[in-house]
C-alpha positions in Angstrom: 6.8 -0.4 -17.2 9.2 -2.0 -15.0 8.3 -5.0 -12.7 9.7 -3.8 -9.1 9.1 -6.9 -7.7 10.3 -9.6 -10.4 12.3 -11.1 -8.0 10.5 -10.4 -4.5 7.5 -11.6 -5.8 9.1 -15.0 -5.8 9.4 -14.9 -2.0 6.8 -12.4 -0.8 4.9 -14.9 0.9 7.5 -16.2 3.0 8.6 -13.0 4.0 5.3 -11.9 5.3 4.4 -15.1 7.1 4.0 -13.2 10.2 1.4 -10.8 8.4 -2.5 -11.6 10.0 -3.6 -10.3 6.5 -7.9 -11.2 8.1 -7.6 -9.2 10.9 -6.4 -6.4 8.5 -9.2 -7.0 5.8 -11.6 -7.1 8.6 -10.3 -3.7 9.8 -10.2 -2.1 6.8 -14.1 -3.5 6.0 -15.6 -2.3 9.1 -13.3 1.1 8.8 -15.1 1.4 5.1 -18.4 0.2 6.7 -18.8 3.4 9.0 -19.4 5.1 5.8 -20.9 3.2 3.2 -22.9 0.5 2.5 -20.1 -1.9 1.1 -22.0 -4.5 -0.3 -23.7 -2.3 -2.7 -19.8 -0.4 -3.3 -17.4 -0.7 -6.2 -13.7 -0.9 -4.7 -10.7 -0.4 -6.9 -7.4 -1.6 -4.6 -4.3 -0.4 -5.3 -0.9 -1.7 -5.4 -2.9 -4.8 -4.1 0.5 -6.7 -4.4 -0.5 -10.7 -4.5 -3.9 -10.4 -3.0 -3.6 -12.2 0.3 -5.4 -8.9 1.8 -8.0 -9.1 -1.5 -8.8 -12.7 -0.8 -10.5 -11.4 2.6 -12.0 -8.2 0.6 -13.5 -8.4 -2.4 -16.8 -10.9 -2.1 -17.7 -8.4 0.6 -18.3 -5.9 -2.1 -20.5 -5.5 -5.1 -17.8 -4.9 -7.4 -13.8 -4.8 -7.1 -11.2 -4.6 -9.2 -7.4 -5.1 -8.5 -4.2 -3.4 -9.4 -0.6 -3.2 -9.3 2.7 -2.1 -10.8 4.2 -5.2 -10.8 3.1 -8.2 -13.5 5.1 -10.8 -11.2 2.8 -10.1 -8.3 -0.3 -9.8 -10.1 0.3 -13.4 -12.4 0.7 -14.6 -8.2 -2.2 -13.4 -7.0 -4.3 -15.3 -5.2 -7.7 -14.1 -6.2 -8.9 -16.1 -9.8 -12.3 -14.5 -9.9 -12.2 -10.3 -10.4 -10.7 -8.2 -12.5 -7.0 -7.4 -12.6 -5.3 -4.1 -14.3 -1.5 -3.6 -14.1 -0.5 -0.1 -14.2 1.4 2.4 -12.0 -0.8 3.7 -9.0 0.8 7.4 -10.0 -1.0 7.4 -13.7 -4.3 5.2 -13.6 -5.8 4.7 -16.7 -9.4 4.1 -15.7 -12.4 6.4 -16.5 -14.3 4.5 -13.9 -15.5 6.4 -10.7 -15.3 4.4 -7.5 -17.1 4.1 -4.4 -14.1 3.7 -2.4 -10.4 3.1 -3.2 -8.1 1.3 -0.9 -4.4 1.2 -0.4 -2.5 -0.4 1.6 0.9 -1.5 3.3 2.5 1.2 3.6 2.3 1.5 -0.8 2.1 5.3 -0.4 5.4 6.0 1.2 6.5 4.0 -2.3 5.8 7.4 -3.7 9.4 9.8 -3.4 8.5 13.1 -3.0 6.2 15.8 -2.0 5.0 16.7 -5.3 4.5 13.6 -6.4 2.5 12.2 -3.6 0.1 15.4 -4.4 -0.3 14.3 -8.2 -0.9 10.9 -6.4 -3.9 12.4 -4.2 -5.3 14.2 -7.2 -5.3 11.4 -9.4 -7.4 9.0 -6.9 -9.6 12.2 -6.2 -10.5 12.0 -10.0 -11.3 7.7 -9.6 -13.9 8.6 -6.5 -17.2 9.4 -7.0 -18.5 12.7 -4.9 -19.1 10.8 -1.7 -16.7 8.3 -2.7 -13.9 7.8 0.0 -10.3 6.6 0.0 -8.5 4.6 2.8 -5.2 4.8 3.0 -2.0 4.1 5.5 1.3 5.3 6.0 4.7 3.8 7.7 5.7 6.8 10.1 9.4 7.5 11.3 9.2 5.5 14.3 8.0 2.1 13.0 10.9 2.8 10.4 13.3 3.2 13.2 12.0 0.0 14.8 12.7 -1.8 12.1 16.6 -0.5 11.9 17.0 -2.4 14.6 16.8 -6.0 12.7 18.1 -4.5 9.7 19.6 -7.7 7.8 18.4 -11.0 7.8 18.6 -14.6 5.2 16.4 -17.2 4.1 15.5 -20.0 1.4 12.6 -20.9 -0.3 13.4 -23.5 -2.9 16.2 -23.6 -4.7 16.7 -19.5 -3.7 18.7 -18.1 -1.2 18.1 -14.8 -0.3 19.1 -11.9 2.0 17.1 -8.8 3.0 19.3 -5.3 4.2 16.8 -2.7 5.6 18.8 0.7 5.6 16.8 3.9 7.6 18.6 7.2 6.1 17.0 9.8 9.1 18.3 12.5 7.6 16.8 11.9 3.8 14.1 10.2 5.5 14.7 7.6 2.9 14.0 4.1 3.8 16.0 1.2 1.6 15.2 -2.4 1.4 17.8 -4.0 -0.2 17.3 -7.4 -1.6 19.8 -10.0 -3.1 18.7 -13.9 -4.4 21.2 -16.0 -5.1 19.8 -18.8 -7.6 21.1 -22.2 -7.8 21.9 -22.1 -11.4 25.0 -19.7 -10.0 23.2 -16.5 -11.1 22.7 -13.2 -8.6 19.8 -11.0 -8.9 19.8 -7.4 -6.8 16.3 -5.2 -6.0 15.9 -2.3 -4.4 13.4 -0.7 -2.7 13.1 2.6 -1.5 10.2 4.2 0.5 10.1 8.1 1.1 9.0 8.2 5.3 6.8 11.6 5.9 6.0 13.6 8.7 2.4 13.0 9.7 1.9 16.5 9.5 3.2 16.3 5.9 0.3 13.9 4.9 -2.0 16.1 6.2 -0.7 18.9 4.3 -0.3 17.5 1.1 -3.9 15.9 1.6 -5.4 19.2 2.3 -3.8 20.8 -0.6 -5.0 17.5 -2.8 -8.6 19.2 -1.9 -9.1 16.0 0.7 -11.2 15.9 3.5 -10.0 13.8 6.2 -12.5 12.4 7.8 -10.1 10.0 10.2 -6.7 9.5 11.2 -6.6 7.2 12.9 -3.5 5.1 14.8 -3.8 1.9 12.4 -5.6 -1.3 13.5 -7.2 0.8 16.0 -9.8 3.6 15.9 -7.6 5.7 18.2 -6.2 9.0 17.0 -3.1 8.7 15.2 -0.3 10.9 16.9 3.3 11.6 15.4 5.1 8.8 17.2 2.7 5.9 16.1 4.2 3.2 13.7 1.7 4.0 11.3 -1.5 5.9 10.0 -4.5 5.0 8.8 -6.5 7.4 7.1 -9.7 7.9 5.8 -10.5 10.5 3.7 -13.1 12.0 1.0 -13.2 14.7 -1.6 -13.2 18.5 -0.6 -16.2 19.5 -3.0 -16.6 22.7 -0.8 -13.0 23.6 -2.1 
């Protein structure tokens, strides 16, 4: 399985310095809270990253587990006391049903096309018990455009310099972030990111034809609706049994 972020993981936390990863545990708690009763809930988190949003999470729960595709981000995680699974979000290979599932940051646009995103929705259906729910967000168009606008920038941590190139393809809807760390043994190391930037229409249509019920969607960090010009979407959504 291949380690996306060998080499981001290294700097992660610098780049995200500006990220108030409480006030977005708390949100996401007292979104979850509306509907269940956390502290008796099992939680499985995916694409969890390093944990700095886990940290704020998981002793609010009665059981939660951790994931991620990337070894290098797990090994830095910052929570030493639950369980922790690597694996690809797309193909889980738990037999566990969960109370809720949670991901975050944007990790679904990670996922390339249409078709796939739907496998994606089907799969997490199949981790949630029947009144299980799963909250979710998405980066939409405009907060990818926004960011376009600082599209290159540098920095050092240590001994590694690095630069960042965010690239917005409108037309693909295809959103690049293209990394380069220059080590000071003289060696050069490149990653790539890409993110695949629906339609919020698209996420409802893929949802609904996942057999989801979305129960909010909401315009993230708030409990406004979400409209298509928002920066991002935060959903919360349950299993169609009806369907």
């Amino acid at each position: 399985m291949r380690d996306n972020y060998k080499y981001v993981s290294l700097v992660y936390d610098y780049l995200m310095t500006n990220i108030d990863y409480k006030f977005w545990a708390d949100y996401i708690f007292k979104l979850a809270s509306v509907y269940k009763k956390c502290e008796k809930c099992s939680v499985l988190e995916l694409a969890s990253g390093n944990g700095k949003l886990s940290v704020y999470l998981y002793k609010r729960f009665n059981e939660y587990i951790i994931s991620d595709i990337s070894i290098s981000m797990l090994k830095n995680n910052k929570v030493s006391d639950c369980p922790k699974i690597c694996f690809d979000m797309l193909y889980p290979p738990l037999k566990k049903k969960f109370d809720i599932v949670i991901c975050t940051f944007d990790s679904i646009n990670y996922i390339l096309s249409k078709k796939k995103l739907k496998e994606f929705f089907v799969k997490v259906s199949s981790l949630l018990n029947d009144e299980g729910i799963f909250l979710f967000d998405a980066g939409l168009i405009r907060n990818s455009i926004i960011h376009q606008k600082f599209a290159t920038r540098t920095g050092t941590l240590g001994n590694i310099r690095f630069t960042q190139k965010s690239i917005f393809m409108e037309k693909s809807k295809i959103h690049k972030n293209i990394f380069k760390f220059y080590f000071e043994n003289g060696g050069i190391a490149t990653e790539v990111h890409r993110q695949k930037i629906y339609d919020l229409s698209e996420i409802i249509e893929i949802l609904e034809r996942a057999k989801f019920y979305i129960i909010k969607c909401l315009n993230a960090f708030t409990f406004s609706e979400c409209k298509k010009d928002h920066l991002r979407a935060q959903f919360v959504v349950k299993r169609n049994l009806v369907c």
